[in-house]
MMTF fields as JSON, N, C-alpha, C and O atoms, coordinates in Angstrom:
{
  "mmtfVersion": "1.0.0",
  "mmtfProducer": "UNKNOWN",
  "numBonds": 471,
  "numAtoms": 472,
  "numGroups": 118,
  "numChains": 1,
  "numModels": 1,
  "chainsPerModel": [1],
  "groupsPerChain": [118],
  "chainIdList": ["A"],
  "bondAtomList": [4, 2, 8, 6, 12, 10, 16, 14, 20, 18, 24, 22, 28, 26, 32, 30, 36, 34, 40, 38, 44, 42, 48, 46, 52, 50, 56, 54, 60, 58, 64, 62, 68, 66, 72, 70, 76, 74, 80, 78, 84, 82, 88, 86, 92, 90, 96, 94, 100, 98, 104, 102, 108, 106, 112, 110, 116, 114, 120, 118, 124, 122, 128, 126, 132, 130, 136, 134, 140, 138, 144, 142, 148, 146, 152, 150, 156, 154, 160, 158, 164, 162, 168, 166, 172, 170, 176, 174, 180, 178, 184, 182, 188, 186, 192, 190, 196, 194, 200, 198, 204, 202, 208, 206, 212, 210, 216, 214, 220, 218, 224, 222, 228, 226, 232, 230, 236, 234, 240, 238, 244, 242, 248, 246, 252, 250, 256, 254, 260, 258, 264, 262, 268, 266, 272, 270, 276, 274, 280, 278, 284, 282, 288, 286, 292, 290, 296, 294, 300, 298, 304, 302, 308, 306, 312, 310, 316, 314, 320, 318, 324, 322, 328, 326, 332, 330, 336, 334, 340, 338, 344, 342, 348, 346, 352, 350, 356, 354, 360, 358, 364, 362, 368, 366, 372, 370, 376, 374, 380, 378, 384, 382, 388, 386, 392, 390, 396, 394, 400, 398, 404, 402, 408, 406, 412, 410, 416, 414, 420, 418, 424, 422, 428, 426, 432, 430, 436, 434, 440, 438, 444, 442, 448, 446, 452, 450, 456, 454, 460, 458, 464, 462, 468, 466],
  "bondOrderList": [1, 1, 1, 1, 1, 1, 1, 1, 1, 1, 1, 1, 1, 1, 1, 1, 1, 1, 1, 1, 1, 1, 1, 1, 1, 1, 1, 1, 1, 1, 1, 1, 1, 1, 1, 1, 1, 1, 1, 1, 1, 1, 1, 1, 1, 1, 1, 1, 1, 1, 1, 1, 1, 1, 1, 1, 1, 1, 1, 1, 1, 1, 1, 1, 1, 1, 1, 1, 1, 1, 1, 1, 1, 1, 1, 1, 1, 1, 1, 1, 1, 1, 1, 1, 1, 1, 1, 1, 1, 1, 1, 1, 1, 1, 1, 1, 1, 1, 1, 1, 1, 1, 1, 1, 1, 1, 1, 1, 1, 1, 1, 1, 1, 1, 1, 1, 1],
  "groupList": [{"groupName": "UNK", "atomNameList": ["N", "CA", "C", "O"], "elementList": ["N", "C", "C", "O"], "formalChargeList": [0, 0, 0, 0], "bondAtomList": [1, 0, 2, 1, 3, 2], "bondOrderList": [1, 1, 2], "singleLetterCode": "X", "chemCompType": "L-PEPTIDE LINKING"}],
  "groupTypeList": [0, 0, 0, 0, 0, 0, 0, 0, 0, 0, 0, 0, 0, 0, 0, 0, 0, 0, 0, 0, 0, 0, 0, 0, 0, 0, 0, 0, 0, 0, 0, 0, 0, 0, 0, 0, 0, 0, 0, 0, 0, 0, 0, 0, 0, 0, 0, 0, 0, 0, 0, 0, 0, 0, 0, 0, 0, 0, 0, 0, 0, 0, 0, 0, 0, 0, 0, 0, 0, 0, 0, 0, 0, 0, 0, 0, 0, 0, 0, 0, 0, 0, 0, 0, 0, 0, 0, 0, 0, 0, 0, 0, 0, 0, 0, 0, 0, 0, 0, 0, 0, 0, 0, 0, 0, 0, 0, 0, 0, 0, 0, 0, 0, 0, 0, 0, 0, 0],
  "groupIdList": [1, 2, 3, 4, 5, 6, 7, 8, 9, 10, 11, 12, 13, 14, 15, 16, 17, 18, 19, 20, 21, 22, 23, 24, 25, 26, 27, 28, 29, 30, 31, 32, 33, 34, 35, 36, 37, 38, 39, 40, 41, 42, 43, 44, 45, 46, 47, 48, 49, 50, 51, 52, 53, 54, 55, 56, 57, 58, 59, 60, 61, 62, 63, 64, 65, 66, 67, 68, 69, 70, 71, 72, 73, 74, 75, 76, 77, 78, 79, 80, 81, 82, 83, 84, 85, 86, 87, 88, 89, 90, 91, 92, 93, 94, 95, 96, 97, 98, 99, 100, 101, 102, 103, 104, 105, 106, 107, 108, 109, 110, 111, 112, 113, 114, 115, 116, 117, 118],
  "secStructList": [7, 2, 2, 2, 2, 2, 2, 2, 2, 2, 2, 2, 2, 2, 2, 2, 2, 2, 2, 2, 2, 2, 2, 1, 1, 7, 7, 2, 2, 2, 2, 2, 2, 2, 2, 2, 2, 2, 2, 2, 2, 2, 2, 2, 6, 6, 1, 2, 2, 2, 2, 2, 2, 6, 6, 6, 2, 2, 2, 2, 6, 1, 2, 2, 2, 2, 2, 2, 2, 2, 2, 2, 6, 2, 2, 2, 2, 2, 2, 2, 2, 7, 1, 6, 6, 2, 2, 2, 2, 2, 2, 2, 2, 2, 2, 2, 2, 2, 2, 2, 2, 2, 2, 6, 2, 2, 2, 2, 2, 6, 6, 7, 7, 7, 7, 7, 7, 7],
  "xCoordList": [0.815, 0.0, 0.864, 0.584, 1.954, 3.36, 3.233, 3.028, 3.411, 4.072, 3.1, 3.4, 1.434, 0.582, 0.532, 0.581, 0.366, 0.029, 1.322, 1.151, 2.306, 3.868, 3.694, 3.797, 3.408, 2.965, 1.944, 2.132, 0.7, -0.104, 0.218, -0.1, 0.897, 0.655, 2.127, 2.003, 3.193, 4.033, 3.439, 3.651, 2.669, 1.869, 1.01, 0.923, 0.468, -0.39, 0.284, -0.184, 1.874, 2.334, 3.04, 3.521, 3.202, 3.64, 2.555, 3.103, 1.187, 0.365, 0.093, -0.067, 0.012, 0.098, 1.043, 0.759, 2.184, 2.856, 2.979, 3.522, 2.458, 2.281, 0.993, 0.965, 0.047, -0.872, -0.52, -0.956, 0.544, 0.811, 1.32, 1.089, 2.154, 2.983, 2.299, 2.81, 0.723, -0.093, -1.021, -1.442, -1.433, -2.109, -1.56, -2.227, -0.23, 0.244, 1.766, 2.424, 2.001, 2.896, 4.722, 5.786, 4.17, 5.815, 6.769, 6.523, 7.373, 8.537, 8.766, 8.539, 9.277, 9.62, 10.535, 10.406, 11.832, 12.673, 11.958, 12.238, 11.376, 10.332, 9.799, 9.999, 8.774, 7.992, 8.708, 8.524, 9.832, 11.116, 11.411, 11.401, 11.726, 12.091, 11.026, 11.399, 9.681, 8.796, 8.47, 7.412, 8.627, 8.479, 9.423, 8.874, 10.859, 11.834, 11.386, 10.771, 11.203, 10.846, 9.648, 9.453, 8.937, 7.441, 7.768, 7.315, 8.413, 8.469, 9.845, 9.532, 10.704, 11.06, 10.388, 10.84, 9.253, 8.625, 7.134, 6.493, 7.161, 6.115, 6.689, 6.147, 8.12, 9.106, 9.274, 9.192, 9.696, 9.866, 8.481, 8.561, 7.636, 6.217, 5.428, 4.505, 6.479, 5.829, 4.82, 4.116, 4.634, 3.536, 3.873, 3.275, 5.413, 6.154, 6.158, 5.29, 6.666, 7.513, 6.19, 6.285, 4.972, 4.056, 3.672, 3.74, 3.18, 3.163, 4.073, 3.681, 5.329, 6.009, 6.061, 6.179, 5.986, 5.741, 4.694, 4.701, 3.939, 2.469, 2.591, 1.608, 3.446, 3.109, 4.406, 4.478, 5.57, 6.928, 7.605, 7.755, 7.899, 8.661, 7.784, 8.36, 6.563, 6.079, 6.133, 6.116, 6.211, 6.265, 8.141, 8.547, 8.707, 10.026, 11.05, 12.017, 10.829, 11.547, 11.479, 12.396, 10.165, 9.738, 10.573, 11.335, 10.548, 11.003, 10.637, 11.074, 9.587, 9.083, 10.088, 10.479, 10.507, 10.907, 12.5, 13.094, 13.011, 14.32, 14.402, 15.258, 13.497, 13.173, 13.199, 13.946, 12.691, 12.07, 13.27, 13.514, 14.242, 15.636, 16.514, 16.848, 16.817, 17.451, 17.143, 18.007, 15.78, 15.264, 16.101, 16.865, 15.384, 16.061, 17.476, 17.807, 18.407, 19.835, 20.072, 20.939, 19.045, 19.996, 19.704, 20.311, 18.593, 17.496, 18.372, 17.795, 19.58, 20.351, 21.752, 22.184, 22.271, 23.63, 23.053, 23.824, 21.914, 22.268, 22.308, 23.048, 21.017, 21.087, 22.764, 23.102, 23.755, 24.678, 25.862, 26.725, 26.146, 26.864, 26.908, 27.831, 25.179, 25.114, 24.508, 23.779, 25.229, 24.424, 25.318, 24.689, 26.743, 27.177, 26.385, 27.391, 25.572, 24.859, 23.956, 23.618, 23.535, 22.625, 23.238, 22.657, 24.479, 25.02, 25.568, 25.544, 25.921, 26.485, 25.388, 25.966, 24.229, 23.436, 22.751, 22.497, 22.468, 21.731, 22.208, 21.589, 24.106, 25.0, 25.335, 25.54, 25.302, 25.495, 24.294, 24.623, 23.37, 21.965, 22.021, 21.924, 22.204, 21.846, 22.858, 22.662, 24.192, 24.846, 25.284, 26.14, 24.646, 24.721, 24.048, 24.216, 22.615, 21.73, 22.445, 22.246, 23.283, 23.734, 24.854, 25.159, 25.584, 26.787, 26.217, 26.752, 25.084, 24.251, 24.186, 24.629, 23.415, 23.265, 24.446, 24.2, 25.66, 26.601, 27.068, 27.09, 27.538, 28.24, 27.289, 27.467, 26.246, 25.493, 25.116, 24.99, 24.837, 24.594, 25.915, 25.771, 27.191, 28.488, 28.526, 28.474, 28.595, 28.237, 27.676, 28.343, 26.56, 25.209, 25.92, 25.856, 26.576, 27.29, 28.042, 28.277, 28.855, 30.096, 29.5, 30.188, 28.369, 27.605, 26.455, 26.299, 26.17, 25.452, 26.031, 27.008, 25.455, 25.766, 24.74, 23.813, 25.122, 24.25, 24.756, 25.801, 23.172, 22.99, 23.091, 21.907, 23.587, 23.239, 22.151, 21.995, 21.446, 20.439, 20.838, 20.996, 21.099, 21.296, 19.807, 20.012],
  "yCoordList": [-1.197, 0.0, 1.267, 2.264, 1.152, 2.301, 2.985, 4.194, 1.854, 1.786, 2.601, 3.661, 1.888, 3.08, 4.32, 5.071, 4.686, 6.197, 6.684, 7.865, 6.442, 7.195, 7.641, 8.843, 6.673, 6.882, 7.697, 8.467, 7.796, 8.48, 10.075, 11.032, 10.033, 11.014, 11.822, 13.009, 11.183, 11.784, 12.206, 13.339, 11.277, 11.66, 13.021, 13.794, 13.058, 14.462, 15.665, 16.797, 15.226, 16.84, 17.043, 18.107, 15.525, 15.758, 16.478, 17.244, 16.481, 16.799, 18.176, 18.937, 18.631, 20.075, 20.374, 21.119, 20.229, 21.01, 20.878, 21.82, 19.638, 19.949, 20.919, 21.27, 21.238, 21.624, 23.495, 24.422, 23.631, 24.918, 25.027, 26.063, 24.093, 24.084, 24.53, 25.358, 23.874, 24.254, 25.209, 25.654, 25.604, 26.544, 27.986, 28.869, 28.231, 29.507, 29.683, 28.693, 30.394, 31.07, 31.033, 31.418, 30.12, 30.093, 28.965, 28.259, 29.204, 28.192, 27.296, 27.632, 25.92, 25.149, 25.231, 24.636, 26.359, 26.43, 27.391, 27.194, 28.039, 28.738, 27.987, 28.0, 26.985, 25.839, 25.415, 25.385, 24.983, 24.468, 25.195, 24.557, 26.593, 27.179, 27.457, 27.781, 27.38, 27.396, 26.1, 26.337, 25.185, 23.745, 23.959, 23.837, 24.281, 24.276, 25.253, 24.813, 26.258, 27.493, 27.129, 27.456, 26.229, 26.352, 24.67, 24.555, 23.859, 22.365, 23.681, 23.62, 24.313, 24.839, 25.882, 26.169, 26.508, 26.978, 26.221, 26.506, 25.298, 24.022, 23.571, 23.343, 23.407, 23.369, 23.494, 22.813, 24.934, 26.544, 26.416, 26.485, 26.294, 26.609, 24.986, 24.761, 24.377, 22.848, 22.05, 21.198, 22.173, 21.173, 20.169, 19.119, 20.735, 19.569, 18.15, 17.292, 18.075, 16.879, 16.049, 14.832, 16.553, 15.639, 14.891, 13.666, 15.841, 14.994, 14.144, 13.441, 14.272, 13.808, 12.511, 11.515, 12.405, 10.794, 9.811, 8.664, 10.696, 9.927, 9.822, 9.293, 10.162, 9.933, 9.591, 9.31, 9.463, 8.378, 9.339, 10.56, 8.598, 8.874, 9.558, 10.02, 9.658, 10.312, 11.995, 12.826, 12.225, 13.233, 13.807, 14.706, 13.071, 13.401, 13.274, 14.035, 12.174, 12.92, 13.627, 13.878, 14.077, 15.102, 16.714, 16.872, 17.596, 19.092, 19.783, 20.918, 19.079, 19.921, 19.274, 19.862, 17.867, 17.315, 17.555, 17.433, 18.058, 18.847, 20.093, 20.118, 21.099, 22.243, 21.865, 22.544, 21.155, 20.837, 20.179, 20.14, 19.607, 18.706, 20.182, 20.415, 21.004, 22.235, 23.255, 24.108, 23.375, 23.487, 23.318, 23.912, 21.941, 21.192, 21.498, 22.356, 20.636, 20.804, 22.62, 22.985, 23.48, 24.661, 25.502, 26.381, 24.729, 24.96, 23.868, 23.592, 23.275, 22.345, 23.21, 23.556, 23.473, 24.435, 25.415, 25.675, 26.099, 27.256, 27.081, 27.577, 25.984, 25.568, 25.135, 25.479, 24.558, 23.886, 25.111, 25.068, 26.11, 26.968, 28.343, 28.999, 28.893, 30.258, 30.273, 29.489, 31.98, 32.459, 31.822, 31.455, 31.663, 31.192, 29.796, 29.098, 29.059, 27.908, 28.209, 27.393, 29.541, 29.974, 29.162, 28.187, 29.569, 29.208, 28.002, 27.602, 27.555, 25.624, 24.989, 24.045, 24.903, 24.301, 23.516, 22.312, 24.561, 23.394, 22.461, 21.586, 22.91, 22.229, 20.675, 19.53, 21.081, 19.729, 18.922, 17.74, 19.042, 18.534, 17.576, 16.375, 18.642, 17.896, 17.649, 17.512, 17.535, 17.406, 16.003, 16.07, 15.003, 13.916, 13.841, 13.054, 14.923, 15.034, 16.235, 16.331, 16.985, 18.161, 17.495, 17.88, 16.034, 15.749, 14.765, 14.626, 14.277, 13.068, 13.993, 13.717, 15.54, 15.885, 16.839, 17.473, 16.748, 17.703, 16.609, 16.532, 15.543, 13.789, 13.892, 14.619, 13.264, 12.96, 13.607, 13.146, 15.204, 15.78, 16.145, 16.542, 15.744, 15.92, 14.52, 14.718, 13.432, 12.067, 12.76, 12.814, 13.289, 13.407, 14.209, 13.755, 15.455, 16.418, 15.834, 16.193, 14.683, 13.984, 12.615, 11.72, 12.665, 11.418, 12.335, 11.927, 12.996, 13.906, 14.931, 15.635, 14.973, 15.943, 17.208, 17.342, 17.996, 19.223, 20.36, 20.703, 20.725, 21.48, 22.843, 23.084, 23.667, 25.153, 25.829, 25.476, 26.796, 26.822, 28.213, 28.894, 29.003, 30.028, 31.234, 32.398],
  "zCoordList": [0.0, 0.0, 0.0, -0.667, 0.812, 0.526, -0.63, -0.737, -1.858, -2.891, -3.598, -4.149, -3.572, -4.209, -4.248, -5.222, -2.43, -1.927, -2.283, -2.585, -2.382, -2.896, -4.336, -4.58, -5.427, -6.539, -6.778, -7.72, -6.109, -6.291, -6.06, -6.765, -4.934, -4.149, -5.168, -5.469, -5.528, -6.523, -7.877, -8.31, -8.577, -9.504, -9.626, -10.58, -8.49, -8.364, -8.1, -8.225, -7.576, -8.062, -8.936, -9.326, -9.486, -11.063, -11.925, -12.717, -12.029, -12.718, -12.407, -13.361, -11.235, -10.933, -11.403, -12.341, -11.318, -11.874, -13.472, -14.049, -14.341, -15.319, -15.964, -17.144, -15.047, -15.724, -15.389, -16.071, -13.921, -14.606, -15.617, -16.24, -16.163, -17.512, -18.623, -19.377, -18.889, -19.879, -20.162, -21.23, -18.27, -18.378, -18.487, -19.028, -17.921, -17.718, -18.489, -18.807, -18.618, -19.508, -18.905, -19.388, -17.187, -16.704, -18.002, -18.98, -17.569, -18.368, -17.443, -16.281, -17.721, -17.159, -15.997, -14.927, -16.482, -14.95, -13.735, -12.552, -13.995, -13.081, -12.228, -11.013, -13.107, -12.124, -11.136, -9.919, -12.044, -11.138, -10.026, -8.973, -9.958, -8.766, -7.788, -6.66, -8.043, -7.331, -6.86, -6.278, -6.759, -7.024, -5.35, -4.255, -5.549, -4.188, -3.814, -2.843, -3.819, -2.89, -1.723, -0.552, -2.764, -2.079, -0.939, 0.2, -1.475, -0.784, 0.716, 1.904, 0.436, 1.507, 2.327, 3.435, 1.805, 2.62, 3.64, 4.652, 2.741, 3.508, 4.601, 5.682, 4.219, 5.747, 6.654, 7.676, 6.271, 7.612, 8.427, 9.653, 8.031, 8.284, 9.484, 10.267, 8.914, 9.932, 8.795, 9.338, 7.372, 6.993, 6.359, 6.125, 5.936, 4.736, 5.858, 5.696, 6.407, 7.392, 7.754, 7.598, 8.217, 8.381, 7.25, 7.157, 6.218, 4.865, 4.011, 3.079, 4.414, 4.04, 4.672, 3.958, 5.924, 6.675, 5.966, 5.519, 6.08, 5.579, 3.956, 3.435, 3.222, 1.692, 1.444, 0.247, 2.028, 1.729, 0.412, 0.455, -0.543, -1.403, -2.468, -3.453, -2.374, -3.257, -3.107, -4.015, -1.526, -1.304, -1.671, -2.407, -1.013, -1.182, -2.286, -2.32, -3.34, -4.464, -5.451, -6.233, -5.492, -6.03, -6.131, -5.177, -6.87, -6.3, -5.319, -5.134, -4.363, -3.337, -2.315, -1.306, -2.717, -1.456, -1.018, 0.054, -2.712, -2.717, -1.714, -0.83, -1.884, -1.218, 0.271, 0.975, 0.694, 2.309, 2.243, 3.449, 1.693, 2.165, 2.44, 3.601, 1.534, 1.614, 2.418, 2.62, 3.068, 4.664, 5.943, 6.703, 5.675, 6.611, 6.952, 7.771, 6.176, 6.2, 6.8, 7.594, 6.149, 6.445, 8.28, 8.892, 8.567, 9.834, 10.821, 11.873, 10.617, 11.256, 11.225, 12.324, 10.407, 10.216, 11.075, 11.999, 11.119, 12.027, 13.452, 14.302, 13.561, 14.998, 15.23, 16.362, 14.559, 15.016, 14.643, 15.52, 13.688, 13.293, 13.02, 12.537, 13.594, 13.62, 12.457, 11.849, 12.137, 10.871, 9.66, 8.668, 9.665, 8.446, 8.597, 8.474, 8.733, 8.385, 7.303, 6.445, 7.378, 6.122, 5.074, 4.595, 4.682, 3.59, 3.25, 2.086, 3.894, 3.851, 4.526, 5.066, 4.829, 5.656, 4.253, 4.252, 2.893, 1.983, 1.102, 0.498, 1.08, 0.094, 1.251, 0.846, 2.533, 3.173, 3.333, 3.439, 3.376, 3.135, 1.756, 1.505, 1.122, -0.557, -1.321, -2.529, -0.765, -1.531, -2.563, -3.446, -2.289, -3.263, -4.008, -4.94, -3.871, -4.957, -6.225, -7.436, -5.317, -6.478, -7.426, -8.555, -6.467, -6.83, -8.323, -9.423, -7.832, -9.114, -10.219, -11.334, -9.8, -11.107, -12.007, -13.033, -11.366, -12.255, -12.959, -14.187, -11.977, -13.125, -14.025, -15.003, -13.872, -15.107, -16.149, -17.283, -15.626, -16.454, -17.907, -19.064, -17.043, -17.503, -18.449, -19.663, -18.091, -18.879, -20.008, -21.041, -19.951, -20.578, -21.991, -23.133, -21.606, -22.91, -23.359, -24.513, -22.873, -23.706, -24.442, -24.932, -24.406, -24.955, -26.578, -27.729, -26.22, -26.767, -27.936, -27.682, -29.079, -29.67, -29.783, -30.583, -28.872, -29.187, -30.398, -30.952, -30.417, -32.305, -31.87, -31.636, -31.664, -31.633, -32.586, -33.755, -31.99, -33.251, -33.629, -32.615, -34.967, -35.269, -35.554, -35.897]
}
């Protein structure tokens, strides 16, 4: 039953966020930054973490669940390092997720031939 409500519950903010895609005029990296802004302000606020128990992985690997990880991590640096925690609090949090996507994305250009468009 995990496995459903994770799926489901990932699915539906896959679809929100695709249907801002269709309905409104943001661009895709926009969504994107609202996507973390908003999963870290669900955070700050106390609503991410409950939902996140109760909906597993659907809630969390999502872009909201990036946001509320980069929260987190940085709401731990300060408690443990002051104010410079602001700043290293979300690179130590997430950093195997940032580290997945520079490799691969690096794989990705040396595998790839990209076209420039004139």
């Amino acid at each position: 039953m995990d496995y459903v409500k994770a799926f489901v519950v990932g699915g539906i903010i896959c679809a929100l966020a695709q249907i801002l895609m269709e309905k409104t005029k943001m661009l895709p990296g926009r969504i994107m930054v609202l996507l973390v802004c908003l999963g870290a302000v669900l955070g700050a606020i106390g609503i991410y973490q409950p939902f996140s128990e109760w909906a597993g992985a659907g809630a969390n690997v999502p872009l909201l669940g990036f946001g509320n990880n980069l929260w987190n991590g940085i709401k731990e640096a300060i408690d443990k390092d002051g104010f410079i925690g602001i700043f290293k609090g979300g690179f130590t949090a997430s950093a195997v997720g940032i580290s997945a996507a520079l490799v691969f994305s690096y794989i990705a250009s040396l595998l790839c031939d990209s076209k420039m468009k004139k």
